[in-house]
Legacy VTK file of the C-alpha trace (Angstrom):
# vtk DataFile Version 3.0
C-alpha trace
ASCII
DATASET POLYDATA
POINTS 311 float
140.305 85.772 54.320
138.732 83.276 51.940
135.020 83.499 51.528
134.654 85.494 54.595
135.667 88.500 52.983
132.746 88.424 50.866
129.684 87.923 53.451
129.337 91.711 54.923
128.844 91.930 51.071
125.363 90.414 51.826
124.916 90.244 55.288
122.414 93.085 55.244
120.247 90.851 54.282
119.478 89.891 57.741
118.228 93.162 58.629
115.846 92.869 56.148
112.671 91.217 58.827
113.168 93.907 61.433
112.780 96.999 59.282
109.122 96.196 58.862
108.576 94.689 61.926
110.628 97.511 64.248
107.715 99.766 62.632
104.893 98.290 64.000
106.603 97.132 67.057
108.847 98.895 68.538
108.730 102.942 69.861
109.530 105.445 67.147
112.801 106.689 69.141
113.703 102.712 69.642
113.848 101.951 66.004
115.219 104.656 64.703
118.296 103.870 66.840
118.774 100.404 66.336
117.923 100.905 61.739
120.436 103.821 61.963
123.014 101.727 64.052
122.538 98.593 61.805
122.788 100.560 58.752
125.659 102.472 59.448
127.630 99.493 60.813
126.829 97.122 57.926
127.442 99.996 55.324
131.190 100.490 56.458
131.960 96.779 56.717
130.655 96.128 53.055
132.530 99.043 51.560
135.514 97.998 53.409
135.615 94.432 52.288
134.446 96.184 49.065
137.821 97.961 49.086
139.941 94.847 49.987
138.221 92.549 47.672
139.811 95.276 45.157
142.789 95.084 46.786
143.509 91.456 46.610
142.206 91.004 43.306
144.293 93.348 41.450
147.375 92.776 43.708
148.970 90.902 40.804
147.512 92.564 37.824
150.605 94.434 35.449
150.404 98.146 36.214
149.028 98.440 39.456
150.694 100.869 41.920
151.448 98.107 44.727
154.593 97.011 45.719
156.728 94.057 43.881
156.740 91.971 46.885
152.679 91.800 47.182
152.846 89.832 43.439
154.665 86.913 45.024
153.792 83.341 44.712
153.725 82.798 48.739
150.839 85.562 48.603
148.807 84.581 45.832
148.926 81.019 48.517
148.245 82.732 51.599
145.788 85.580 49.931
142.787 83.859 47.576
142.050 85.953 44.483
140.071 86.492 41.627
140.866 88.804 39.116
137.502 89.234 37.444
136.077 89.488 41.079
138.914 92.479 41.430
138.109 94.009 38.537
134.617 94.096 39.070
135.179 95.673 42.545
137.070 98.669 41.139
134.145 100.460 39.440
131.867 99.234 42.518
133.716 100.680 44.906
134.119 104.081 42.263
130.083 104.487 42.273
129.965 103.987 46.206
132.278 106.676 46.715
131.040 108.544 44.175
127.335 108.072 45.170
127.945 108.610 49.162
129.409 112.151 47.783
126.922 113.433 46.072
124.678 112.734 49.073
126.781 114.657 51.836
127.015 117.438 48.714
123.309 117.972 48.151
123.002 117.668 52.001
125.472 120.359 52.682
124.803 122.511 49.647
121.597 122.852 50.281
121.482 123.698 53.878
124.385 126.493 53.079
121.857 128.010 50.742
118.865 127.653 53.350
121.235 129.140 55.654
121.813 132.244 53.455
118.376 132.495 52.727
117.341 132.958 56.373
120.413 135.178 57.166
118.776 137.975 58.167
115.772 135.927 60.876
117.394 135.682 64.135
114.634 133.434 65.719
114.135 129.772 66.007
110.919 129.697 63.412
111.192 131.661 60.024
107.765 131.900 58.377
107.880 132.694 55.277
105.734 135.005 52.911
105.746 132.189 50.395
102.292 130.676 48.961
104.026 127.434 48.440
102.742 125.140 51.172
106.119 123.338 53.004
107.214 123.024 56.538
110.695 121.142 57.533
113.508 121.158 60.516
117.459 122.732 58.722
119.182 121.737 61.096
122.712 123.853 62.228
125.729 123.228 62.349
127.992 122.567 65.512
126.008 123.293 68.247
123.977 125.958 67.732
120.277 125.452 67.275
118.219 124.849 64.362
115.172 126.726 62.639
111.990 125.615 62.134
110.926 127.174 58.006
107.507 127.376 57.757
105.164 128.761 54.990
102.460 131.348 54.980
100.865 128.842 52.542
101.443 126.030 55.129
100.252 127.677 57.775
96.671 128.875 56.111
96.043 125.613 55.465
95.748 124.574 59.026
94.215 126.102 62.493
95.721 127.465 65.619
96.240 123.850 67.510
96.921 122.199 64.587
99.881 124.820 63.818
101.342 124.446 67.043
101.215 120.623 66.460
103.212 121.408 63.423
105.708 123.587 64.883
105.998 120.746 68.185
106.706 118.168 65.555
109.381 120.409 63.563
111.113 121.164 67.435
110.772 117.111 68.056
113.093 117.134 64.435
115.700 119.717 65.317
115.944 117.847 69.490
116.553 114.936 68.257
118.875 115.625 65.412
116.736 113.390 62.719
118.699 114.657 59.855
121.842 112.685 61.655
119.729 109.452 61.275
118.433 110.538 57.874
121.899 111.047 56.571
123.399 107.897 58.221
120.342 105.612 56.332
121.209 107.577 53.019
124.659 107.607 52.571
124.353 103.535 53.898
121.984 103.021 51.200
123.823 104.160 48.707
126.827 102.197 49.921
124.676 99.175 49.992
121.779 98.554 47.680
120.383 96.100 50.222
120.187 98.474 53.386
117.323 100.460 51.203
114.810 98.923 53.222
116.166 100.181 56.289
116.493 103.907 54.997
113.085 103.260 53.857
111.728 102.409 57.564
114.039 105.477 59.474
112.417 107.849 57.191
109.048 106.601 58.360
109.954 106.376 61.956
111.909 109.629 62.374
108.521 111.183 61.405
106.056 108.817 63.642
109.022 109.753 66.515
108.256 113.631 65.992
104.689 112.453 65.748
104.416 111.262 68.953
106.436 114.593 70.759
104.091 116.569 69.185
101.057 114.394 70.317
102.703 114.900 73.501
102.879 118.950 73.632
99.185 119.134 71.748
97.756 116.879 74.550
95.905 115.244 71.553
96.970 112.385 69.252
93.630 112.875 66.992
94.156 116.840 66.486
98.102 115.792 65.013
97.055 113.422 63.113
94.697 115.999 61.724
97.340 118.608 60.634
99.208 116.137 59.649
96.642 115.022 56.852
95.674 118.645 55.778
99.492 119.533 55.323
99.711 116.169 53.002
97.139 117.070 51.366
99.073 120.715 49.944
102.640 120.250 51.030
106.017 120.168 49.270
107.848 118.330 51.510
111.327 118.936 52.045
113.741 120.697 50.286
116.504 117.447 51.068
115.877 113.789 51.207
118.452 113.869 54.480
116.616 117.128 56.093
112.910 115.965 58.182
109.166 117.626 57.026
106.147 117.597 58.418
104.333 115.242 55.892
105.755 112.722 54.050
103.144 112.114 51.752
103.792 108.425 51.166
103.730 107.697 54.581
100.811 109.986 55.775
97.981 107.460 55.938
100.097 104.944 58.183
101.226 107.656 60.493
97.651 108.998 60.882
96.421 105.397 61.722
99.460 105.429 64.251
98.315 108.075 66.077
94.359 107.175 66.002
95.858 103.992 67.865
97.356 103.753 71.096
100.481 105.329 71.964
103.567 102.894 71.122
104.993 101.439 74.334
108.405 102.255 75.268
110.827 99.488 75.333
114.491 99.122 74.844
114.562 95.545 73.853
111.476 92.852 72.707
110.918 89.774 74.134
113.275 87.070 72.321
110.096 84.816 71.975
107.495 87.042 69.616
108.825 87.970 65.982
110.154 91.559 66.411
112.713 90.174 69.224
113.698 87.407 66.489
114.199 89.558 63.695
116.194 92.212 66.294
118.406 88.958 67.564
119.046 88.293 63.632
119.943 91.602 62.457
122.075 92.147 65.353
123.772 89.098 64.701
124.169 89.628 61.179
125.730 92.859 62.187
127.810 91.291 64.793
128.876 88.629 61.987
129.552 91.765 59.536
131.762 93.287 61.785
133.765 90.840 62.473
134.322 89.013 58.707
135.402 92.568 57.825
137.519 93.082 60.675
139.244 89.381 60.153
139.712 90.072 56.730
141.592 93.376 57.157
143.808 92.293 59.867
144.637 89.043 58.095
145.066 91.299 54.618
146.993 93.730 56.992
149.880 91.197 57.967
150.029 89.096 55.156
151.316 92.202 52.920
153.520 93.582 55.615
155.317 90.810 55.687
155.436 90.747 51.664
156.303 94.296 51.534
160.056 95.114 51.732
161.183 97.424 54.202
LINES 1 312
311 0 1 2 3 4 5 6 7 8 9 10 11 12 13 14 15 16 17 18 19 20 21 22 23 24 25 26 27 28 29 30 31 32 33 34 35 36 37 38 39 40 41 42 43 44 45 46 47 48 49 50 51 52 53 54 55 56 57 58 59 60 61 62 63 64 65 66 67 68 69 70 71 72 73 74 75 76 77 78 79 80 81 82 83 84 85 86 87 88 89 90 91 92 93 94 95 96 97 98 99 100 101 102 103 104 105 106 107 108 109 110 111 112 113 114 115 116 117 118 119 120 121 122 123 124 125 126 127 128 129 130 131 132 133 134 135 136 137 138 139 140 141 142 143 144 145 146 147 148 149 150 151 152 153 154 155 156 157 158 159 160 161 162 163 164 165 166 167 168 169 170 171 172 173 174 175 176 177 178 179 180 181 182 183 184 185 186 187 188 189 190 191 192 193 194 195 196 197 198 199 200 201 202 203 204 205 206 207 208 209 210 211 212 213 214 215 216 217 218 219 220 221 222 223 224 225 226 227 228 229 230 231 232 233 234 235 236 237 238 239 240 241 242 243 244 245 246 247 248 249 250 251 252 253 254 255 256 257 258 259 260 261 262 263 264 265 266 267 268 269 270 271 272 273 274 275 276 277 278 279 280 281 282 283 284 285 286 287 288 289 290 291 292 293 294 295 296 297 298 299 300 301 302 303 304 305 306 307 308 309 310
């Protein structure tokens, strides 16, 4: 174990470069798959070495629930500790746990009550007699379909093409299942303080991915961008950090600017020689790196106790 143990602690850092370049880069659809993937991966191998660096530390401490046999002197030699480094780990790994609950709680809680609200609309889009300007994709659960909850506010704010670009972009949400990327980049930021960056960029291209679907079905990249600045200018945004909206209002003028461009290029991998393809080679390489301290450190962990531990 050693050292090791401790790197996917901070091995997110080299993900860091390609969540700002993957934005301006790389398709929508293309970087949201690779941030999500990165995220998720280096968010379980930090809280797992999280967990064993608890392990290990307090493996000797008096009081601890572990067996006699993992307090012995041959596995203090083949196991390096530290028990402030233990310690430390205990409430650390407490607030991970505690913080990746309360995210799949407010996720779940609040698409139940969405759920109940709409019980009685049997189609995909429920408009709502509400004043209150908001649009957003709840998603369903299993397989069945999602809705699409629209305003009346929302949609007297904007004109007949520009509503169907909303409702395009909303359907582009619910396809794709966003809120599966959205919840992935959450609960990894909360696992990880330095994968924020990442959740930061999949919220931005989860929306410029919708974006360009609904650019697609309009026929016109200028008349979404369009609705997409009137509905910043009144919306509410979502009712969920994990569930997709229409306009995000932080994000609105570089989405807008996005779509007054060219469309993005499709490509499943950038040439190794210009910046993005660096920064994708070092993130998946700190991922790859991640992966396998954690892994090394749990099997090693794994066997070293077993043998320690009396049958």
């Amino acid at each position: 174990m050693g050292i090791f143990v401790f790197l996917p602690l901070v091995l997110p850092l080299t993900a860091w470069p390609i969540a700002r370049l993957a934005e301006q880069h790389l398709h929508p659809r293309t970087a949201t798959a690779l941030l999500s993937a990165a995220a998720g991966t280096l968010a379980v191998c930090s809280t797992v070495c999280l967990a064993l660096v608890m392990v290990v530390g307090t493996a000797q401490l008096p009081g601890n629930p572990l067996p006699d046999g993992w307090s012995d002197r041959e596995v203090r030699e083949a196991v390096p500790y530290d028990e402030v480094v233990g310690r430390a780990a205990i409430p650390a790994l407490i607030l991970v746990l505690a913080a990746c609950s309360r995210t799949l709680w407010v996720h779940h809680r609040v698409r139940r009550r969405a759920g109940r609200a709409l019980a009685g609309i049997t189609s995909r889009v429920a408009v709502l007699p509400d004043q209150a300007p908001y649009a957003y994709a709840l998603p369903a659960r299993g397989s069945r379909a999602g809705r699409v909850v629209v305003s009346t506010g929302m949609l007297s704010c904007l004109e007949g093409v520009e509503r169907r670009a909303l409702f395009a972009h909303e359907r582009a949400h619910l396809t794709a299942r966003h809120h599966r990327f959205l919840l992935t980049v959450q609960l990894a930021a909360r696992a990880n303080p330095f994968l924020r960056p990442l959740r930061t960029a999949v919220v931005y291209t989860v929306e410029r991915w919708a974006d360009e679907e609904a650019a697609d079905v309009v026929g016109s990249r200028r008349i979404t961008a369009r609705a997409i600045g009137k509905a910043a200018l009144v919306s509410r945004g979502a009712p969920a950090g994990t569930f997709a909206h229409f306009a995000v209002t932080s994000q609105v003028p570089r989405r807008v600017a996005a779509l007054l461009g060219p469309a993005p290029q499709v490509r499943r991998w950038p040439p190794v020689r210009t910046a993005v393809g660096l920064a994708v080679w070092a993130a998946a390489a700190g991922t790859t790196a991640s992966a396998l301290s954690s892994a090394n450190a749990a099997v090693t962990l794994f066997f070293v106790l077993k043998a320690a531990t009396p049958l």
